[in-house]
VOVO-403019 format. One record per atom (N, C-alpha, C): residue number from 1; x, y, z; atom name. Coordinates in steps of 0.001 Angstrom, whole numbers, plus 500000, padded with zeros to 6 digits. Atoms other than C-alpha are relative to their C-alpha. Layout:
N
ATOM    nr        u        v        w   atom
ATOM   NUM        X        Y        Z     CA
...
***
This chain:
100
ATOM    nr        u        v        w   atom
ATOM     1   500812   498807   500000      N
ATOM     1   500000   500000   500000     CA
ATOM     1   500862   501266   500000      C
ATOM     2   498935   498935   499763      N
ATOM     2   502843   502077   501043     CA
ATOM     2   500730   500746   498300      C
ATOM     3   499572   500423   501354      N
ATOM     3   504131   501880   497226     CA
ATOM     3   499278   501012   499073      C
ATOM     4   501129   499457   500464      N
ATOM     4   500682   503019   495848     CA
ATOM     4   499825   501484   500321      C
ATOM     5   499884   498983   499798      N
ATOM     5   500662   505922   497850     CA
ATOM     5   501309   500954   499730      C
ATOM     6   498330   499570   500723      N
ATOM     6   504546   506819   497001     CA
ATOM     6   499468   500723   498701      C
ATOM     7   500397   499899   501277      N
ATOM     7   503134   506477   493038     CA
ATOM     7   499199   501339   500022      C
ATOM     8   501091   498946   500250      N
ATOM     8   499984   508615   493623     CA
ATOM     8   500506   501310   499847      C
ATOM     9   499437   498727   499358      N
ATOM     9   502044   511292   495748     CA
ATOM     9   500945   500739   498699      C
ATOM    10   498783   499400   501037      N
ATOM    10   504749   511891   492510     CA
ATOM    10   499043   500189   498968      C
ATOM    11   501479   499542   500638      N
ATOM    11   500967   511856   490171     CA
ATOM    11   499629   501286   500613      C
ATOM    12   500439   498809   499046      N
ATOM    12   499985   514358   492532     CA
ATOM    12   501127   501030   499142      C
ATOM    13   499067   499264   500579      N
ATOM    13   503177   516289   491850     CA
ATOM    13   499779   500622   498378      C
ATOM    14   500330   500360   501000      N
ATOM    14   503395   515776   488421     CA
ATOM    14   498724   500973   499245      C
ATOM    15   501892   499440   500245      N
ATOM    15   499320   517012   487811     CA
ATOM    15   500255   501551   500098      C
ATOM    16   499658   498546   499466      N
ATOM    16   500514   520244   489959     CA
ATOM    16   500986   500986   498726      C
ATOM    17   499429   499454   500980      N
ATOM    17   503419   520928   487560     CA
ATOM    17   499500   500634   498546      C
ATOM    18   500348   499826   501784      N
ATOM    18   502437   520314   483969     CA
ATOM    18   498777   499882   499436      C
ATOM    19   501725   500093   500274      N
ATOM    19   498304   519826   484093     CA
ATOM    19   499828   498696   499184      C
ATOM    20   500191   501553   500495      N
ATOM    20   496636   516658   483309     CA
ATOM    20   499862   499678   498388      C
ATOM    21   499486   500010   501135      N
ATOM    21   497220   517260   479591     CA
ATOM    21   501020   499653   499301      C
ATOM    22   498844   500270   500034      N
ATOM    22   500368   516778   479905     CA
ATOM    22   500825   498481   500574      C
ATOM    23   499410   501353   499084      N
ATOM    23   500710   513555   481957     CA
ATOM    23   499439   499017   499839      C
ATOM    24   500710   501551   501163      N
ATOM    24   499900   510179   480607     CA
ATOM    24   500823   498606   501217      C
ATOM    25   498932   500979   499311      N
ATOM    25   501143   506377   481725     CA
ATOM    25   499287   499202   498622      C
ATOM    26   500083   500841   501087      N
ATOM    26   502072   503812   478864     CA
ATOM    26   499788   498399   500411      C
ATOM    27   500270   500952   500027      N
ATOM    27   500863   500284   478895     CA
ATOM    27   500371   499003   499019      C
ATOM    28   499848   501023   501329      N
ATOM    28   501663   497372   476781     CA
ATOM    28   498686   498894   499766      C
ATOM    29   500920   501000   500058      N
ATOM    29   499404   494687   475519     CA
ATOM    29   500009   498794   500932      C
ATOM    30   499940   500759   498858      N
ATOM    30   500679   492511   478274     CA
ATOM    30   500133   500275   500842      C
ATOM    31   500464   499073   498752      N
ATOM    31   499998   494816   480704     CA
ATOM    31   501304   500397   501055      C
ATOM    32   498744   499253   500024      N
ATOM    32   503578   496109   481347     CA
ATOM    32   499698   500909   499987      C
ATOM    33   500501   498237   500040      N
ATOM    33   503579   500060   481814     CA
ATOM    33   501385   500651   501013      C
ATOM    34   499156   498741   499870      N
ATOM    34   505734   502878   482061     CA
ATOM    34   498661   500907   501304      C
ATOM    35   501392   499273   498667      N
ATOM    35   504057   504486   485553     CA
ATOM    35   499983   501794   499237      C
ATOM    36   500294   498858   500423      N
ATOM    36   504118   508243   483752     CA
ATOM    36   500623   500160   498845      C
ATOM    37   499409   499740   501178      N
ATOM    37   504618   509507   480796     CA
ATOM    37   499468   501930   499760      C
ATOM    38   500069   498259   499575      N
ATOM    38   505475   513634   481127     CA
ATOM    38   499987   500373   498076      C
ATOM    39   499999   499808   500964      N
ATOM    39   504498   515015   477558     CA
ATOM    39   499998   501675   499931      C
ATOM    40   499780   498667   500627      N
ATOM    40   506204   518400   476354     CA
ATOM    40   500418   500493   498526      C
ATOM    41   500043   499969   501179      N
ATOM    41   506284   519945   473228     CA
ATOM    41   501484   499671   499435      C
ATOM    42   498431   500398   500655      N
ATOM    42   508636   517791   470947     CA
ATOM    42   500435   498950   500692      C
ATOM    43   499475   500632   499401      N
ATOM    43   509692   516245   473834     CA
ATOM    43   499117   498922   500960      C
ATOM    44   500755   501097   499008      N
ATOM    44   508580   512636   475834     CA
ATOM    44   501217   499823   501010      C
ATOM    45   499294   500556   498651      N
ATOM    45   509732   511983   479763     CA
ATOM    45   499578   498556   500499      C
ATOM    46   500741   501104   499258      N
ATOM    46   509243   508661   480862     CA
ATOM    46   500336   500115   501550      C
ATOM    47   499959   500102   498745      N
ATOM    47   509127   508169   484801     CA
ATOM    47   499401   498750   500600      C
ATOM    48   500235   501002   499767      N
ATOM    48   508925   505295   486419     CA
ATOM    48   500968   500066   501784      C
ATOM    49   499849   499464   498500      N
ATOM    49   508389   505238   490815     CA
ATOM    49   500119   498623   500587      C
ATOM    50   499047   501663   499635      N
ATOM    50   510102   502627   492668     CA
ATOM    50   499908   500749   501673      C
ATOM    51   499836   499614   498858      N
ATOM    51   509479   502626   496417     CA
ATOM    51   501670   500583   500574      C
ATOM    52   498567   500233   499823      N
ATOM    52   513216   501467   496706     CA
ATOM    52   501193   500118   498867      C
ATOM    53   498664   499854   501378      N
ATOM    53   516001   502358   494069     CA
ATOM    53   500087   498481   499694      C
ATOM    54   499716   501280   500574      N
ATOM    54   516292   499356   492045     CA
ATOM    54   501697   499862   499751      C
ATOM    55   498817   500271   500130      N
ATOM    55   519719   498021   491344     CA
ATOM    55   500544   500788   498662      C
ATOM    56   499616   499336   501087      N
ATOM    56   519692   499189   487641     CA
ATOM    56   498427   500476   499298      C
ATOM    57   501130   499468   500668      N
ATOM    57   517552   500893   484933     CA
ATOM    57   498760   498765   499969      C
ATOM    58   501705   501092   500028      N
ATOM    58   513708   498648   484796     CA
ATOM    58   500354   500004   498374      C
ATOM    59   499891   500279   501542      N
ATOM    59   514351   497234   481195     CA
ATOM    59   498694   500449   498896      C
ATOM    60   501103   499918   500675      N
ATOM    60   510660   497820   480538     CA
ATOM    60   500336   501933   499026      C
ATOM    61   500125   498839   500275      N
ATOM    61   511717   501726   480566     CA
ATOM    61   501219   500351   498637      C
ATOM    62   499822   500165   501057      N
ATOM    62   514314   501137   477602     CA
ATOM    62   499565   499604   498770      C
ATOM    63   500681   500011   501069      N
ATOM    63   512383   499669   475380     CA
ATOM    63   498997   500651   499776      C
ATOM    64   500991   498553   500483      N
ATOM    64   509294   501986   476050     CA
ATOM    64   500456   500900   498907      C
ATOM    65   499298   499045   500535      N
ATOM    65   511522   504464   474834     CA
ATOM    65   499525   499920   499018      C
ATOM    66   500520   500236   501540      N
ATOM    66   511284   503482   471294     CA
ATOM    66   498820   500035   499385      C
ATOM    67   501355   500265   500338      N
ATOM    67   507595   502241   471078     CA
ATOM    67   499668   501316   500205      C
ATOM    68   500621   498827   499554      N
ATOM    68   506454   505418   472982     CA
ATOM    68   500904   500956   498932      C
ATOM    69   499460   499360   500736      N
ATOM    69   508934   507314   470720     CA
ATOM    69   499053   500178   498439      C
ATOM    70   500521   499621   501144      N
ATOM    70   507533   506367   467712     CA
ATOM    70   498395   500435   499778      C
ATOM    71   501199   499833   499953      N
ATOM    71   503696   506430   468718     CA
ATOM    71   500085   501755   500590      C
ATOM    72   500445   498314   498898      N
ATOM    72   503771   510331   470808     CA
ATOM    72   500979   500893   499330      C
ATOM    73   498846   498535   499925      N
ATOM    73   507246   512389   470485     CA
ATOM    73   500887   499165   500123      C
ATOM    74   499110   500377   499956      N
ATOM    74   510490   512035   470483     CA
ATOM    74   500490   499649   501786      C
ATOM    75   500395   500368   499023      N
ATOM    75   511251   510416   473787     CA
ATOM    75   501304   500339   500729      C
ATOM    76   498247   499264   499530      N
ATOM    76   514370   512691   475544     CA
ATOM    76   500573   499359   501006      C
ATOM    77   499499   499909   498929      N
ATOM    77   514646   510995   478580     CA
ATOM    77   499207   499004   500478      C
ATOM    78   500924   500523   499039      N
ATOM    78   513550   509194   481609     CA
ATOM    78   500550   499891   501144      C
ATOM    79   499654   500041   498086      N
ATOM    79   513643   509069   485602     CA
ATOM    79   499745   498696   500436      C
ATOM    80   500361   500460   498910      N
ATOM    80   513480   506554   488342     CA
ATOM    80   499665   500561   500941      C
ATOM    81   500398   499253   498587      N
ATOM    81   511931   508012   491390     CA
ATOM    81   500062   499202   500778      C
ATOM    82   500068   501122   498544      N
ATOM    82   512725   506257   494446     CA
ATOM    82   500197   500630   501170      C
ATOM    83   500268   499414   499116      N
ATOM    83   512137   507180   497704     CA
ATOM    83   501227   499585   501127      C
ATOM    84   498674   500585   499098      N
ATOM    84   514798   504602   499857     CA
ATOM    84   501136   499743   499601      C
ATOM    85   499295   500277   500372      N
ATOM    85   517742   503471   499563     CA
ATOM    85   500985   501131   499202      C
ATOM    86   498949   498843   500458      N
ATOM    86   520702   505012   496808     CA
ATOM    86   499628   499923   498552      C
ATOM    87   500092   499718   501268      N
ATOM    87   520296   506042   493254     CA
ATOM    87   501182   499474   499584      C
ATOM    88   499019   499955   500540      N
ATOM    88   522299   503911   491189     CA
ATOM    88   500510   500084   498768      C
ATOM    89   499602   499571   500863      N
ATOM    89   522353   505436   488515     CA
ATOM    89   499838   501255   499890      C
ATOM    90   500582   498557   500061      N
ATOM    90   522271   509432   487497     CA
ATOM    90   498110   500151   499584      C
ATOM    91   501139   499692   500505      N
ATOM    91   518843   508834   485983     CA
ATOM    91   498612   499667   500987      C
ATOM    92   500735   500719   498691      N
ATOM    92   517714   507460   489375     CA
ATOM    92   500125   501808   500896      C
ATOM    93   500630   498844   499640      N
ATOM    93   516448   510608   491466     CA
ATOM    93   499127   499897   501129      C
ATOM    94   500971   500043   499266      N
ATOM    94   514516   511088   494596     CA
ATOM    94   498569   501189   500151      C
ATOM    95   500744   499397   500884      N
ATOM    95   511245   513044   494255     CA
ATOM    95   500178   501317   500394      C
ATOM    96   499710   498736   500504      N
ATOM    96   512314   516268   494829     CA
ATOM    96   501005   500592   499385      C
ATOM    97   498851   499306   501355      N
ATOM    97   514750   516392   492153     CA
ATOM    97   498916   499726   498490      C
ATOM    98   500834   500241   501270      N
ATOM    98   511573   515707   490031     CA
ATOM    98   500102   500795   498969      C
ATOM    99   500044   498857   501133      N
ATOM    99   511650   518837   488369     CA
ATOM    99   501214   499826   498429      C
ATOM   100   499199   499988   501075      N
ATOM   100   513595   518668   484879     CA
ATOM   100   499446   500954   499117      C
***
């Protein structure tokens, strides 16, 4: 539950920033999903909220890239948001470095 509310709370955020026009989440046909998808002109953010820093990038959020690339915008980027633990990578972030 704890998790869910993490997710919502960076939605929340998110909503506040860029208006719900702007903020999407991608799905696959096997029900895989990119938890946000930040849409600015030209440019696609993927984001993806992880209670705990994962070890490395979520593979799902590399290949999004592409699919979501070619279906929306060009796809500049993407975050991990995690709340515990250590970012191990630069693209890993805790949520108040959300802003980009």
């Amino acid at each position: 539950m704890v998790g869910a509310v993490f997710e919502t709370s960076v939605y929340t955020e998110l909503l506040k920033r860029y208006g719900s026009q702007q903020v999407g989440y991608w799905r696959t046909t096997d029900k895989r999903e990119v938890d946000f998808i930040v849409r600015q002109p030209g440019v696609t953010l993927l984001i993806e909220t992880k209670l705990t820093f994962p070890h490395g990038t979520p593979p799902l959020l590399k290949a999004a890239g592409a699919a979501v690339g070619d279906a929306v915008a060009e796809v500049e980027d993407y975050r991990v948001v995690g709340l515990y633990g250590r970012p191990a990578e630069d693209r890993m972030i805790y949520p108040w470095q959300l802003y980009f």
